[in-house]
C-alpha positions in Angstrom: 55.3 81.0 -47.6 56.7 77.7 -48.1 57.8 78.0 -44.8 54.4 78.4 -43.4 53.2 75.6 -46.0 55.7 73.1 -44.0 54.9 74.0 -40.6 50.9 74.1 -41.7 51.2 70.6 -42.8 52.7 69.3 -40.2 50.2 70.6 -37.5 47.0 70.3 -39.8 46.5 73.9 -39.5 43.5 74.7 -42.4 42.5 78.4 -41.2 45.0 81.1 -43.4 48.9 82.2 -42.2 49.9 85.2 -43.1 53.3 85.6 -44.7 54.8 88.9 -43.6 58.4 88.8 -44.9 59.0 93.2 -45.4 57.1 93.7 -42.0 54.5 95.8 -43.6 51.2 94.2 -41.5 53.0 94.4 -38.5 53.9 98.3 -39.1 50.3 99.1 -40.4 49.6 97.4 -36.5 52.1 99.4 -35.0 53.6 96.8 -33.3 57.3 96.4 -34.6 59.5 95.1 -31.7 61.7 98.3 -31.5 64.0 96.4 -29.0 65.4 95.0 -32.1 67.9 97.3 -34.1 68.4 97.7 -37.7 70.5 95.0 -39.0 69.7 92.3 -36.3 68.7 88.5 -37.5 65.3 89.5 -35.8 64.9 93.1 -37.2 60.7 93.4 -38.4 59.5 91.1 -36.1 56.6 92.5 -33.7 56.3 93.0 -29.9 54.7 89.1 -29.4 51.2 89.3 -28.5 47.2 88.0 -29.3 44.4 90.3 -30.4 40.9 88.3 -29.4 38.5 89.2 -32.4 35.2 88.5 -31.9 32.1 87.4 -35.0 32.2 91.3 -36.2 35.5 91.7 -36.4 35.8 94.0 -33.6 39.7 93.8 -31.6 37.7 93.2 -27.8 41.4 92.2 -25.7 44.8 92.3 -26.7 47.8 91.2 -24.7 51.4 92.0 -25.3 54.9 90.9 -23.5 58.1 92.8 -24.2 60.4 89.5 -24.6 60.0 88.2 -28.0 60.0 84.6 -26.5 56.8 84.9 -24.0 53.4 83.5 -25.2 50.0 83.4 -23.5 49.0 80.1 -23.7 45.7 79.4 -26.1 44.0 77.8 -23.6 44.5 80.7 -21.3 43.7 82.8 -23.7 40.4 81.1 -24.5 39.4 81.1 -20.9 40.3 84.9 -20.3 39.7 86.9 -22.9 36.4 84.6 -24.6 35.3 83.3 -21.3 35.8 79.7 -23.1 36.3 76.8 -20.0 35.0 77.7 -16.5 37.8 77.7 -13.8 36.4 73.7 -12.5 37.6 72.8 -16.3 40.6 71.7 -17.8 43.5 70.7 -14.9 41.7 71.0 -12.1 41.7 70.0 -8.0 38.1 70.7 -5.9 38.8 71.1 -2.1 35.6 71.5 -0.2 35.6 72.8 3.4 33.1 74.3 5.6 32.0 77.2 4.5 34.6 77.8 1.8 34.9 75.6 -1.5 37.9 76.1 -3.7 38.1 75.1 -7.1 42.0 75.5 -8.3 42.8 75.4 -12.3 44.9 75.4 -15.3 43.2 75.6 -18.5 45.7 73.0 -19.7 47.6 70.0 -18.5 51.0 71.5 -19.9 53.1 73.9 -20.4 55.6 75.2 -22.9 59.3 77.4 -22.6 58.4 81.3 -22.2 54.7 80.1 -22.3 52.1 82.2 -19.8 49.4 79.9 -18.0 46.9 81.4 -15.8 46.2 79.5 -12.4 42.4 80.1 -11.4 41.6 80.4 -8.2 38.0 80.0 -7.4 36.8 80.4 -4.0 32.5 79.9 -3.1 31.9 81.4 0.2 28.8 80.4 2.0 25.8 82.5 2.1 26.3 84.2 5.7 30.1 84.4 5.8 32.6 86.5 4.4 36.6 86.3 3.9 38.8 89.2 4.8 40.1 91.0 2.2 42.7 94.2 2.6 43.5 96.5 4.0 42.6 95.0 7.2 43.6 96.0 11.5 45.9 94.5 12.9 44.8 91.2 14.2 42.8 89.6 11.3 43.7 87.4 8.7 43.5 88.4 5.2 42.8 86.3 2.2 46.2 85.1 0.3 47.4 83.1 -2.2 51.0 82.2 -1.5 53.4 79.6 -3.5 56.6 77.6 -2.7 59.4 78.1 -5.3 60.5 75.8 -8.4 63.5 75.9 -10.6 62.0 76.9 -13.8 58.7 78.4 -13.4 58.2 82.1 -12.2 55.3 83.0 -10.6 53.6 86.6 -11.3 51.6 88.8 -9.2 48.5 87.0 -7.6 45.1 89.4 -8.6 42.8 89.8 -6.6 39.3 91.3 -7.0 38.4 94.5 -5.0 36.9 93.6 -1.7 33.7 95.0 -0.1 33.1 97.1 2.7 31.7 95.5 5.7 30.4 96.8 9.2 30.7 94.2 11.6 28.1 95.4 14.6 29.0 93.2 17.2 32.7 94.4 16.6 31.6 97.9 15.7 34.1 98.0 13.0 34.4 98.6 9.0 36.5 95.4 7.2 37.4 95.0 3.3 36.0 91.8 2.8 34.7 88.9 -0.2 31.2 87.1 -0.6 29.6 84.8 -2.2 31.9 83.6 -5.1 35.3 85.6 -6.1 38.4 84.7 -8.5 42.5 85.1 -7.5 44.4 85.0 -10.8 48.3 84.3 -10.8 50.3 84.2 -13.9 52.6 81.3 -14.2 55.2 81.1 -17.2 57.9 78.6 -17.4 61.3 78.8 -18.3 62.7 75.2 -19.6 61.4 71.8 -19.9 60.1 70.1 -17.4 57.5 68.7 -15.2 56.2 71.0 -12.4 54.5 70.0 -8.9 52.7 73.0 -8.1 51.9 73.5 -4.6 50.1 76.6 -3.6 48.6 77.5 -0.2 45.2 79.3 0.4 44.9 81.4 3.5 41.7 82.6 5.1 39.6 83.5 7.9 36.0 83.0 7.7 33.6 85.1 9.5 29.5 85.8 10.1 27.7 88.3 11.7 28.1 86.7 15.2 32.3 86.5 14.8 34.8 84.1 13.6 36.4 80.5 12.9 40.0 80.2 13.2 41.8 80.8 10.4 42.7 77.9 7.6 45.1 77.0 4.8 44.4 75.3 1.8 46.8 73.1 -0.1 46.6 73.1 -3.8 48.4 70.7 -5.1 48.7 70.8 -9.2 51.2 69.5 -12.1 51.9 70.9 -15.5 54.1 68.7 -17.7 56.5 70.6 -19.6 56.6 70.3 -23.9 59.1 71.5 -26.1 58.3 74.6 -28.2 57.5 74.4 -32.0 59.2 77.4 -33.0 62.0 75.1 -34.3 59.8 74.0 -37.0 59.5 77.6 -38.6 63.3 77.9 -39.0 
């Protein structure tokens, strides 16, 4: 408790912490970190995770990483589970092209060690066109979200949302494709310190009823600035 007290103070935190020092919350949750063996330094601490409560009380989203270390950031968090922040909010870069508009995000500016940001893909598709999506023939360009590498950050799988089924007449064909306005989602979690130039590239083909425009690529172009943890303060 005193602790807590310190590291309450310090950060102005005024909501209640909940001292747990014989684990007995976190077994009543059923989420002791059994990775940990009896006798370790870190024995009774829980798998690292967030449940989102909403007014009633009622556990609507949980998410839960296997490495002690690895947060969700709040602001990601906020913008996922409670729909807090639209993806043109926060750390954001608007591309507009014809007939595609992206809007690329971070809920924040920075990022923490063994903290999870979610980059937010937005992509408006102009009434009358649609994007490919997959599985796809051979010969048509698919929608993708692709990234070049950085010391430091790891990128997870890209989501994407299901595509539609499409029957192109003039091609007589069936094609997985997007419309209107659809999301990509891609995990990003960083591993030290630092400030990261994120450059991301947006593939697509745009199409109408009549045929196609020749494919394009996107740059996104964003930077998270790296902070050290807090942890520290709670030994």
């Amino acid at each position: 408790m005193e602790t807590l007290g310190k590291f309450a103070r310090k950060y102005n935190i005024t909501y209640p912490l909940l001292s747990d020092p014989d684990s007995r919350v976190i077994g009543a949750f059923g989420i002791m970190n059994t990775n940990v063996p009896t006798g370790h330094a870190w024995y009774g601490v829980p798998f690292p995770g967030t449940f989102m409560v909403d007014e009633s009380g009622v556990v609507i989203e949980k998410s839960f990483y296997a490495d002690h270390a690895v947060r969700d950031s709040v602001g990601s968090m906020l913008r996922e589970g409670m729909q807090v922040g639209s993806p043109g909010s926060g750390n954001t870069i608007r591309v507009e092209t014809d007939p595609v508009t992206v809007v690329a995000s971070f809920p924040s500016k920075t990022i923490r060690p063994e903290q999870v940001q979610i980059l937010s893909v937005e992509i408006n598709i102009s009434e009358g066109y649609h994007i490919n999506g997959t599985p796809l023939p051979d010969g048509y360009i698919p929608t993708a979200l692709s990234f070049e590498p950085i010391d430091g950050l790891v990128y997870g799988d890209t989501e994407y949302p299901a595509p539609l089924r499409h029957y192109l007449k003039v091609l007589d064909e069936t094609l997985h494709v997007y419309e209107g306005t659809i999301t990509l989602k891609t995990p990003v979690k960083a591993i030290a310190v630092s400030t990261y130039d994120i450059r991301a590239k947006l593939t697509y083909q745009a199409c109408d009823a009549t045929g196609c425009l020749l494919p394009q690529e996107i740059p996104i172009h964003l930077q998270l600035e790296g902070r050290d943890n807090v942890w520290g303060d709670l030994e």
